[in-house]
Every structure is written in C-alpha cells, then in structure tokens.
LUMNU-601752 format. One record per atom (N, C-alpha, C, O): residue in one letter; atom name; z, x, y. Coordinates in Angstrom, 2 decimals. Atoms other than C-alpha are relative to their C-alpha. Layout:
LUMNU-601752
PAMAR/resn/name/c3/c1/c2
PAMAR/A/CA/Z/X/Y
...
//
This chain:
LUMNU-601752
PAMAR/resn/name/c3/c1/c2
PAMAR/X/N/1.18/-0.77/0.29
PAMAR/X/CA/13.69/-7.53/-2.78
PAMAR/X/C/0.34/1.47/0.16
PAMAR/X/O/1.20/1.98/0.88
PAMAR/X/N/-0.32/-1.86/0.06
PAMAR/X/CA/13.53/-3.64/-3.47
PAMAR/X/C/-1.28/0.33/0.31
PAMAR/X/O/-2.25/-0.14/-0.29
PAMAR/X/N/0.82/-0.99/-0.62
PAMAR/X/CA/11.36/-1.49/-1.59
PAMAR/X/C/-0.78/1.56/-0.91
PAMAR/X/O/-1.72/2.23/-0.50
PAMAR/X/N/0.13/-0.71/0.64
PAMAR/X/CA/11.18/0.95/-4.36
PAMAR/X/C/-1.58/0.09/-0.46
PAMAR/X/O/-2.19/-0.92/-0.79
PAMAR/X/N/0.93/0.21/0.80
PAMAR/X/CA/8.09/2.04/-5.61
PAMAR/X/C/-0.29/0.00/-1.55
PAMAR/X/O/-1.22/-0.25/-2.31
PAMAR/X/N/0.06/0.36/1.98
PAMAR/X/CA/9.01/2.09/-9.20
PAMAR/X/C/0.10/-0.87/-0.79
PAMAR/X/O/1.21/-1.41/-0.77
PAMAR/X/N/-0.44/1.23/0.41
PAMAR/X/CA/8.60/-0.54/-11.41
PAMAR/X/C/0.46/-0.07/-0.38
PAMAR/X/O/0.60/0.51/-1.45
PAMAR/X/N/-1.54/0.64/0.44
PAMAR/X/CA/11.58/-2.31/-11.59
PAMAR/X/C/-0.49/-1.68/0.45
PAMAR/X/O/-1.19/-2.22/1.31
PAMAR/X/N/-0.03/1.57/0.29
PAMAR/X/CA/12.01/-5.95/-12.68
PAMAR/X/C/0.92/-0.67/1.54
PAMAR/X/O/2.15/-0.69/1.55
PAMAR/X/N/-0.45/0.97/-0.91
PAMAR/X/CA/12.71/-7.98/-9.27
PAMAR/X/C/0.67/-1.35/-0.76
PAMAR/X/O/0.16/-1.78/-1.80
PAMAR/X/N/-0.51/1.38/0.54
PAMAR/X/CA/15.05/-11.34/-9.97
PAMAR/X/C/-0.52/-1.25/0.83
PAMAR/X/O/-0.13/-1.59/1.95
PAMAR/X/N/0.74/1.00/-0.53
PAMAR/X/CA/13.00/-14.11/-9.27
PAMAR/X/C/0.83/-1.24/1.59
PAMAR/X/O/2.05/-1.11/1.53
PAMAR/X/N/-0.73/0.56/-0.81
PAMAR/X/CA/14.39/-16.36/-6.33
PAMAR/X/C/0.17/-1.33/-0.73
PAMAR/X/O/-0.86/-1.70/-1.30
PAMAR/X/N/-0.36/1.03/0.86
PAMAR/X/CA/16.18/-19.69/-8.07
PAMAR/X/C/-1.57/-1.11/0.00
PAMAR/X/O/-1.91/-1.84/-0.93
PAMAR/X/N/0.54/1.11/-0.15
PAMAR/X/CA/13.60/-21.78/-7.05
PAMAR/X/C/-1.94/-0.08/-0.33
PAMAR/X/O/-2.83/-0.92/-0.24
PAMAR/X/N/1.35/-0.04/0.40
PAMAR/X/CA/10.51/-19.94/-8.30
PAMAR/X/C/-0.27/-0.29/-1.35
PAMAR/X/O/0.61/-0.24/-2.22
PAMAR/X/N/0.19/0.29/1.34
PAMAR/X/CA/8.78/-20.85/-11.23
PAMAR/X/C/-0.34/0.59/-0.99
PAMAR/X/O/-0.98/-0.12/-1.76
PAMAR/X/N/-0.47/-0.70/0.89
PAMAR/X/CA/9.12/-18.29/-13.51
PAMAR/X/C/1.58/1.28/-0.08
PAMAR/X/O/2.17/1.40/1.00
PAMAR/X/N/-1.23/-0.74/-0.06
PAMAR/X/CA/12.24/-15.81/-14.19
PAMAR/X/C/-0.18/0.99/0.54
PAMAR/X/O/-0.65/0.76/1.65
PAMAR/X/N/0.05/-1.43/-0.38
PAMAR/X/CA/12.18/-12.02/-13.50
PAMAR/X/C/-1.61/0.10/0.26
PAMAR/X/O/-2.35/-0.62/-0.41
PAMAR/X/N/1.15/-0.43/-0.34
PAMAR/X/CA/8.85/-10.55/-11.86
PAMAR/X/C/0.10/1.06/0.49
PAMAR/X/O/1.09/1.01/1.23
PAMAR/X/N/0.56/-0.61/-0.97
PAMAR/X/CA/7.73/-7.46/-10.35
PAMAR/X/C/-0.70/-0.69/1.55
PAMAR/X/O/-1.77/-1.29/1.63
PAMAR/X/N/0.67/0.41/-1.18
PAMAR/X/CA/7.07/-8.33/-6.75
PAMAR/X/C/-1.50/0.18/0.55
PAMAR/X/O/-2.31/-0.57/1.11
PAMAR/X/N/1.21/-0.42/0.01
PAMAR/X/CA/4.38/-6.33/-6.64
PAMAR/X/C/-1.37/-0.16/-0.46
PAMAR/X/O/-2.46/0.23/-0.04
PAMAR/X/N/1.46/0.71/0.74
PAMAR/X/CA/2.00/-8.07/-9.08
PAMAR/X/C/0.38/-1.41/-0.45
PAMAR/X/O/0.16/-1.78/-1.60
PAMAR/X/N/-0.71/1.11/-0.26
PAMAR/X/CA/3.72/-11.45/-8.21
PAMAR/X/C/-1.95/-1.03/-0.31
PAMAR/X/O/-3.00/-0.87/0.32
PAMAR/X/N/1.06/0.91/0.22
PAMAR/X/CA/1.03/-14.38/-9.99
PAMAR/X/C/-0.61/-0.64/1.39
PAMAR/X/O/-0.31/0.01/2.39
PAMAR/X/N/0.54/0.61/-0.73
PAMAR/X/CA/-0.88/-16.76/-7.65
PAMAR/X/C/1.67/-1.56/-0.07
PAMAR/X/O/2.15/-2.20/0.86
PAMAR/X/N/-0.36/1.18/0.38
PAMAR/X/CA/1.41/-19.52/-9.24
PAMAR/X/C/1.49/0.32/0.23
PAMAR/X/O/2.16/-0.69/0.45
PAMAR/X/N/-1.23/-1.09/-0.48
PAMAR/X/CA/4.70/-17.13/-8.53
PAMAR/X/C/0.63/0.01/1.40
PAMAR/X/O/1.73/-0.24/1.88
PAMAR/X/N/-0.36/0.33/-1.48
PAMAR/X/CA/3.78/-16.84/-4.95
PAMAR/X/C/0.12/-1.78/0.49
PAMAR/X/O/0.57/-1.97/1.62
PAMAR/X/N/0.24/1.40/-0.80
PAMAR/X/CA/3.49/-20.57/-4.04
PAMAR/X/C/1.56/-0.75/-0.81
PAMAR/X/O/1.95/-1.90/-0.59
PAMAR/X/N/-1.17/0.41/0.19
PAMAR/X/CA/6.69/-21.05/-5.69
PAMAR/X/C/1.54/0.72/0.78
PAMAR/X/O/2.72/0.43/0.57
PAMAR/X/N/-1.01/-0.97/-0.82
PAMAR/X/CA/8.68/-18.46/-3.27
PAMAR/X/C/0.41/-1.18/0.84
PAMAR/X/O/-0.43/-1.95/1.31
PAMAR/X/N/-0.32/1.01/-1.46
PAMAR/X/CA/10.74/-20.80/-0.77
PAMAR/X/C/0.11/-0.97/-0.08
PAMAR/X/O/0.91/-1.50/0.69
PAMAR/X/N/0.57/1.44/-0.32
PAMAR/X/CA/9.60/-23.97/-1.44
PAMAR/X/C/0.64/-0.92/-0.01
PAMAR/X/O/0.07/-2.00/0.17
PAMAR/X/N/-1.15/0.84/-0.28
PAMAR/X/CA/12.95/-25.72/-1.39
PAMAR/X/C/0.77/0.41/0.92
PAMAR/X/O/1.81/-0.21/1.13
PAMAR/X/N/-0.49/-0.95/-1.27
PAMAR/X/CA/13.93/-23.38/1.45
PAMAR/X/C/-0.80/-0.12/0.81
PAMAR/X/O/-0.18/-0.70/1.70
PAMAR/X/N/0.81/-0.62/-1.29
PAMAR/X/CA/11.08/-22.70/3.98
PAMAR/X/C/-0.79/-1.40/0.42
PAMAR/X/O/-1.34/-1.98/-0.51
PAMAR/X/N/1.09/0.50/-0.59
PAMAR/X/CA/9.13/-25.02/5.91
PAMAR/X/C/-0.87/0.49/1.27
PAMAR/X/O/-0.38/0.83/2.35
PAMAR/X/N/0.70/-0.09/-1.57
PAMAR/X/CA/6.36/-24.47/8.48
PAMAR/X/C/-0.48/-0.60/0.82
PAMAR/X/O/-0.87/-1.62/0.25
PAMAR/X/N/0.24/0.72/-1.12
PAMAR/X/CA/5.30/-25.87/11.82
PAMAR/X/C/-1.16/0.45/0.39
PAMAR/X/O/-1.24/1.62/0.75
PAMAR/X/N/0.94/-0.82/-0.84
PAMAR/X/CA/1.53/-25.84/13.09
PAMAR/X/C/-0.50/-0.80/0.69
PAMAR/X/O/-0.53/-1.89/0.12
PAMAR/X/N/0.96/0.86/-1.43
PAMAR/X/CA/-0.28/-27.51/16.00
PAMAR/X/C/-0.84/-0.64/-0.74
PAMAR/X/O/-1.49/-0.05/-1.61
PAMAR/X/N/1.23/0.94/0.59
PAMAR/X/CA/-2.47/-30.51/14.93
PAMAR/X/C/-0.63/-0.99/1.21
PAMAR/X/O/-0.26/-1.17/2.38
PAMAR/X/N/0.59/0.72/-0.89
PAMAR/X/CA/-4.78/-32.77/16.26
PAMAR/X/C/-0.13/-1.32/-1.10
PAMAR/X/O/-1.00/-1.32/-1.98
PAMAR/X/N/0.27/1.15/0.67
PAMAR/X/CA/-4.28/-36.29/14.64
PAMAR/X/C/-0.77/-1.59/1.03
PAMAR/X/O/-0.42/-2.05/2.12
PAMAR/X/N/0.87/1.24/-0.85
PAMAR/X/CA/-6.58/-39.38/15.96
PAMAR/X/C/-0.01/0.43/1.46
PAMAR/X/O/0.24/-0.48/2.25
PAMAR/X/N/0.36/-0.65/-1.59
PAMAR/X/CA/-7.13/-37.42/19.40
PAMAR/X/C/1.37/0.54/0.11
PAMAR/X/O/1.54/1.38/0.99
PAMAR/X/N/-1.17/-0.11/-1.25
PAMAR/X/CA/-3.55/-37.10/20.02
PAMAR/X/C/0.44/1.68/-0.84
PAMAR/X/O/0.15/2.19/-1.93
PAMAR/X/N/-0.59/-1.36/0.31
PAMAR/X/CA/-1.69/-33.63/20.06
PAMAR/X/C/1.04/0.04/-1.24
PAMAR/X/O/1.04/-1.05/-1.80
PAMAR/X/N/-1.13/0.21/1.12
PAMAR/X/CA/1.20/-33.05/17.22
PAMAR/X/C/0.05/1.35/-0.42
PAMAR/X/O/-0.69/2.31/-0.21
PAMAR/X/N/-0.02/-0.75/0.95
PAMAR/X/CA/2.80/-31.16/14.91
PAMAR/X/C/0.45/-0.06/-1.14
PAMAR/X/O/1.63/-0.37/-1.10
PAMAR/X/N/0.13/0.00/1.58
PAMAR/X/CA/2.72/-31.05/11.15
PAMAR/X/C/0.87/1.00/-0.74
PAMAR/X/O/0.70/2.21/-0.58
PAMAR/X/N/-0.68/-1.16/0.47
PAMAR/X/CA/5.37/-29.46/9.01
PAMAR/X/C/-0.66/-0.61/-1.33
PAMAR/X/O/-1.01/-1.68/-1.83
PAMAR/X/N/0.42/-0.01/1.74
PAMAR/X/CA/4.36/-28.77/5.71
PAMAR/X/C/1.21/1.12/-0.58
PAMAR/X/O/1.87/1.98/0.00
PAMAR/X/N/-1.11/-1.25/0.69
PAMAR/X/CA/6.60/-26.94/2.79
PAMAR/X/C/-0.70/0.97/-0.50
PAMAR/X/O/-1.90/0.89/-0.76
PAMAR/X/N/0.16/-1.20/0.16
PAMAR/X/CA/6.58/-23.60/1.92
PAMAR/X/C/-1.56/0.00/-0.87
PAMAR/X/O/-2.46/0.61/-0.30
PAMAR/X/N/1.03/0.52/0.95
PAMAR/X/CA/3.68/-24.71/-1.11
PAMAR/X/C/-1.08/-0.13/0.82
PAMAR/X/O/-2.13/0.48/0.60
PAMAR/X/N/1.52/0.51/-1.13
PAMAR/X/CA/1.26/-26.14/1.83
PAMAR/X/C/0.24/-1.22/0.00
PAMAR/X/O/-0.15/-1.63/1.10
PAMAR/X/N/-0.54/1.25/0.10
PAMAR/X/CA/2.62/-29.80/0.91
PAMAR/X/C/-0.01/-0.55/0.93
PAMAR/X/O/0.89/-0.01/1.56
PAMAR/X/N/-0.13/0.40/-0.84
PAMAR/X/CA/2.19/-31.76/3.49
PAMAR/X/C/1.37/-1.38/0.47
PAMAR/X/O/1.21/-2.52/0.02
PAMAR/X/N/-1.23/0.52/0.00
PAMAR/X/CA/5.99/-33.33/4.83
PAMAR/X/C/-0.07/-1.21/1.02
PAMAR/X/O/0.18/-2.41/0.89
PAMAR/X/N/-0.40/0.97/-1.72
PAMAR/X/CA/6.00/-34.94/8.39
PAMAR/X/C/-0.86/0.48/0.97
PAMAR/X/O/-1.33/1.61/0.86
PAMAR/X/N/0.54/-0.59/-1.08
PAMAR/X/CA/4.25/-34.81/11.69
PAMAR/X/C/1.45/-0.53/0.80
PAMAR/X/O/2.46/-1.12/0.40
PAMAR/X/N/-0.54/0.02/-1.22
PAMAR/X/CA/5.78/-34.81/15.09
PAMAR/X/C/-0.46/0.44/1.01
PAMAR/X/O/-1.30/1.31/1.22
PAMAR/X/N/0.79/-0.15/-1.58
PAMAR/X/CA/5.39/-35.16/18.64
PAMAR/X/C/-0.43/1.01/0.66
PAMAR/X/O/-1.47/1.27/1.26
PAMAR/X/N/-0.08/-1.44/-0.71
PAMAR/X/CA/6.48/-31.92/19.71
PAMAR/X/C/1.21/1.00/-0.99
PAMAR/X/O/2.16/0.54/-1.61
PAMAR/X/N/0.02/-1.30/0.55
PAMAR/X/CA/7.35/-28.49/18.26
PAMAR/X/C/1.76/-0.43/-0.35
PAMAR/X/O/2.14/-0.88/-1.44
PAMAR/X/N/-1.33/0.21/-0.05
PAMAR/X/CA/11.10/-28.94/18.83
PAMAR/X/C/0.37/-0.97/-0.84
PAMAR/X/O/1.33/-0.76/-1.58
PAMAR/X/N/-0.69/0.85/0.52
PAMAR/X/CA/11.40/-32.19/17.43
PAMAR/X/C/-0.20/0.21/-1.62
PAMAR/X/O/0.45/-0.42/-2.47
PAMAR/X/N/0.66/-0.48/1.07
PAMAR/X/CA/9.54/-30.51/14.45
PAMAR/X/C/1.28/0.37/-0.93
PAMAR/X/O/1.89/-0.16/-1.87
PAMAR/X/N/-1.01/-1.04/0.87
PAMAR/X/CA/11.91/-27.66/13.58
PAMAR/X/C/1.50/-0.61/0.49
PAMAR/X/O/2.50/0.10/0.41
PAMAR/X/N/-1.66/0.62/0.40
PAMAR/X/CA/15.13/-30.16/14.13
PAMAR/X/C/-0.14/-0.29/-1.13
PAMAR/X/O/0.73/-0.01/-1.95
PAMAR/X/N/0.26/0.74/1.42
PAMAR/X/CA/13.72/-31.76/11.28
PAMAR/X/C/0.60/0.68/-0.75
PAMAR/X/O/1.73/0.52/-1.20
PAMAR/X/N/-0.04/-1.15/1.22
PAMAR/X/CA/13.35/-28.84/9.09
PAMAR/X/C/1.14/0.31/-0.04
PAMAR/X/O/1.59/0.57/-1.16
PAMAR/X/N/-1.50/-0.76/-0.05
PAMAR/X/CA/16.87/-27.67/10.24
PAMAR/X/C/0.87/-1.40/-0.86
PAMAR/X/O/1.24/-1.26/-2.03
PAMAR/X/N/-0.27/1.64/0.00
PAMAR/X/CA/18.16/-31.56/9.90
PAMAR/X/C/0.14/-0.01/-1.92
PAMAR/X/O/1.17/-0.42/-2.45
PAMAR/X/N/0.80/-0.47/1.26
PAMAR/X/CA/16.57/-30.70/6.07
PAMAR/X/C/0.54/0.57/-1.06
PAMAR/X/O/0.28/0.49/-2.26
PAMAR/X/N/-0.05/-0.84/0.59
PAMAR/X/CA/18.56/-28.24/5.51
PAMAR/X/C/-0.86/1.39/-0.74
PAMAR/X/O/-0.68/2.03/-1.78
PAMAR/X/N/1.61/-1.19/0.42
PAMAR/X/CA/15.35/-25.62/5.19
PAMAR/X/C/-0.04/0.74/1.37
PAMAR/X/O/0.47/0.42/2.44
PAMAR/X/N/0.11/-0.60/-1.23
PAMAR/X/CA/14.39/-23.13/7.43
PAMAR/X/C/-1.66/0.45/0.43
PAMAR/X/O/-2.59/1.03/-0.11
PAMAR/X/N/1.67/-0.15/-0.60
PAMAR/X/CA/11.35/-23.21/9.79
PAMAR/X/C/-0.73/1.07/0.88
PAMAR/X/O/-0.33/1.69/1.87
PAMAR/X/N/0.75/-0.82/-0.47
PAMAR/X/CA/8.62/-21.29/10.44
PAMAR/X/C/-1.21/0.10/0.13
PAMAR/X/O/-1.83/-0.09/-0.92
PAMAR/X/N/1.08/0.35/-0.85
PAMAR/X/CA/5.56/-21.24/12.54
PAMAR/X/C/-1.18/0.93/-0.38
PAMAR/X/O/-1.23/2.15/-0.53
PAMAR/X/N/1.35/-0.33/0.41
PAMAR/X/CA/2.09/-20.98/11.66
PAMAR/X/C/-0.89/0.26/1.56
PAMAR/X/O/-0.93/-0.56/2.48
PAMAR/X/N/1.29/-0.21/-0.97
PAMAR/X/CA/-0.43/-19.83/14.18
PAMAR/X/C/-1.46/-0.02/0.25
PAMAR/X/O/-1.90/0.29/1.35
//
C-alpha cells in the first residue's frame, strides 16, 4: 500500500477479487475480499452457556470454535493464516 495522496493505481492483493484499485475508493465487494485466504480472526463467544472462541475468516465466514483463545490462534497458525483478534 502507498500512502500517497495522489491517485495512483494500488495492485490489488492476489487474493482479492478484482485487479488494480485505488485503495482509497476500495468497493464494498473489494474490501471483503482483502485477506481472506490469509487472515483469520478470534472473538469471545458464548455457545449453549458455555464460554469459547470462534474464528471466523477474514470475509466474516464462520471456520471453527474453540475452547480457549490459544488453542484458537494454533489453529489459524496450524492453517497457515494469520490471526487476529476481535474485541
């Protein structure tokens, strides 16, 4: 990504779904394709009373739960993806 404020054509990341974009006026359908074979996140849930946590992919997709936080982001690592925590 370039910091620049001039518009200049950004190169899309491989895995988004269209080619070249401006970052700056990046679609709805653009952003939710940033990551999403790369990133996962981890957030605190509450399933049938009990505590957990829920990784979902970059998209919002829902992947896996788990017991605890740790055993979460082995996953994601495990995955090959890299995790990151929702609050």
């Amino acid at each position: 990504m370039n910091g620049n404020t001039e518009n200049e054509d950004v190169q899309a990341p491989a895995d988004a779904p269209m080619g070249s974009f401006d970052i700056r006026h990046m679609t709805a359908e653009q952003l939710r394709g940033v990551g999403v074979s790369h990133i996962a996140y981890v957030k605190p849930v509450t399933v049938n009373g009990m505590p957990g946590f829920a990784i979902h992919g970059a998209d919002g997709t829902p992947m896996a739960l788990a017991e605890d936080r740790d055993t979460a982001l082995a996953a994601i690592v495990q995955h090959e993806m890299f995790p990151l925590s929702v609050h």
